[in-house]
N, C-alpha and C positions, 0 to 999 in steps of 0.2 A: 486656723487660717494661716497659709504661706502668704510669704513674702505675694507672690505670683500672683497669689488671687486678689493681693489688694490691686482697689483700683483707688487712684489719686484723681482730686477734682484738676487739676490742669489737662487729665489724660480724657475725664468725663467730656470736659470742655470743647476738646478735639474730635470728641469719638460724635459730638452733638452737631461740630461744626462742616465733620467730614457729611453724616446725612445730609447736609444744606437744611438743618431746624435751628431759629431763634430759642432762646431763652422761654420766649413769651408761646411761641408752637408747641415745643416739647413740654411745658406746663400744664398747655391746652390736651393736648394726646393721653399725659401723665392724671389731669384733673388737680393739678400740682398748681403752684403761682409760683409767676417767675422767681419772686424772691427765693421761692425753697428749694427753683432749681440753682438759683445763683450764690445758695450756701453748697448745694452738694459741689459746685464748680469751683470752689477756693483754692486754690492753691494751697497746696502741701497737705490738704484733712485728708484723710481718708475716705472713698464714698459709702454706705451703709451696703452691706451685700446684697439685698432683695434690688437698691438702685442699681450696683453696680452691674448686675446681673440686665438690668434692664436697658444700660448704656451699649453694653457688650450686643445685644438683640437689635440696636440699630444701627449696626456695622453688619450681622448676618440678614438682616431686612434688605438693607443697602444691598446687596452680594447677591442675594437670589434674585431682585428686582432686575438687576442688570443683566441675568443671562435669562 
């Protein structure tokens, strides 16, 4: 794994807040509880790749929704 492919929970965080989803939605979506999205959103960890992968997917959701 590159640098590149990490994704960091502040960036998770943003990538959550740019869809317009809560902590408590994207858990609901995920089947997750907020709590374990608000470990993978810490600042400075790393997010696991199968999440990060999943953060990354609601920015190209985002993207195709709007055209």
């Amino acid at each position: 794994m590159t640098d590149i492919d990490v994704l960091y929970g502040e960036d998770a965080q943003a990538l959550r807040k740019k869809a317009g989803l809560t902590q408590t939605q994207l858990g609901d979506r995920w089947r997750l509880t907020r709590q374990q999205i608000g470990r993978y959103e810490r600042a400075g960890h790393a997010v696991p790749m199968k999440e990060a992968d999943a953060y990354r997917g609601l920015v190209v959701a985002l993207k195709s929704n709007a055209t």
